[in-house]
C-alpha positions in Angstrom: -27.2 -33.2 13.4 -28.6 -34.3 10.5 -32.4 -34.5 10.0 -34.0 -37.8 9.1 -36.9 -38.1 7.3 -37.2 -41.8 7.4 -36.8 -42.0 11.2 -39.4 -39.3 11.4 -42.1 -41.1 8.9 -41.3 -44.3 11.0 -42.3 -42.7 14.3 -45.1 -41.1 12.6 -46.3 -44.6 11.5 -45.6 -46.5 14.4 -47.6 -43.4 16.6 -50.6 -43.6 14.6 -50.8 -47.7 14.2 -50.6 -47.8 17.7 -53.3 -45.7 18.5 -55.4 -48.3 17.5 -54.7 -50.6 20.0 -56.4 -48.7 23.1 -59.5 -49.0 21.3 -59.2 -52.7 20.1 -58.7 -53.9 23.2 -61.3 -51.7 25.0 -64.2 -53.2 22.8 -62.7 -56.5 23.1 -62.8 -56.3 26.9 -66.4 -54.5 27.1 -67.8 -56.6 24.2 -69.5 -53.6 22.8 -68.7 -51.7 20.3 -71.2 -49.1 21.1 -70.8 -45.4 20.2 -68.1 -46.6 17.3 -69.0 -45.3 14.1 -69.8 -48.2 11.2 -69.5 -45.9 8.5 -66.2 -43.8 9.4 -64.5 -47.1 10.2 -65.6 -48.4 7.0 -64.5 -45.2 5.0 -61.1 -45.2 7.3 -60.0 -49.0 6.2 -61.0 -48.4 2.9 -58.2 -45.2 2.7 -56.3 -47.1 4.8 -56.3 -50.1 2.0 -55.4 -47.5 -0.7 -52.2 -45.7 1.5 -51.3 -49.8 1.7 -51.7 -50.3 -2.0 -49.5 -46.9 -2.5 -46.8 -48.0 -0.3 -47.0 -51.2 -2.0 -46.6 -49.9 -6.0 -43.9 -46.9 -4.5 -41.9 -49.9 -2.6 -42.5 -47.3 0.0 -41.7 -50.3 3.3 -42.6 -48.1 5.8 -45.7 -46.8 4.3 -46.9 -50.8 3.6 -46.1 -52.3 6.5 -47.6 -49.9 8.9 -50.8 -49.2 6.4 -51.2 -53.0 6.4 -51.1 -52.9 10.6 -53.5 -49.6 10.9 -56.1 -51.9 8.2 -55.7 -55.0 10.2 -56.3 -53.1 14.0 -59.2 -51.0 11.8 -60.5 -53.8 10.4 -60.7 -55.7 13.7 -62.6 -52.6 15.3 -65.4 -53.7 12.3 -65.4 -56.9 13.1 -66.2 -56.5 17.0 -68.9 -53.7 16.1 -70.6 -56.8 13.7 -69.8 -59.4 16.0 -71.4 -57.5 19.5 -73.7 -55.6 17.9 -76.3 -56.7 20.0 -74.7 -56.1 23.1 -75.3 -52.5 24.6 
């Protein structure tokens, strides 16, 4: 059996976009983004956005598509915390 790095940086990716999603929605259910940290969420996209820009220059696919994912889920985490930011 050969080992496959590409199959193993895919499941990487997909694993870590994902775990985004829990959090997305729970916000977007509660309407509260309370207890969700403004300034790692801001640091986070903004490495996020560079890992994107990487993949991007290295015509790394896997790298892009799932960076460009993670920034949109991350980036919709900000949002929410703006958006309720008056609710408890």
């Amino acid at each position: 059996m050969r080992f496959d790095a590409t199959l193993l940086g895919l499941i990487a990716a997909f694993c870590t976009t994902v775990a985004f999603i829990p959090q997305v929605l729970l916000i977007w259910r509660r309407k509260s983004a309370a207890g969700v940290s403004t300034g790692m969420y801001c640091v986070f996209c903004f490495g996020v956005l560079l890992w994107l820009i990487y993949g991007v220059i290295i015509e790394a696919w896997p790298i892009a598509i799932n960076n460009g994912i993670t920034l949109v889920l991350a980036c919709s985490v900000l949002v929410m915390k703006w958006a309720y930011r008056n609710n408890p």
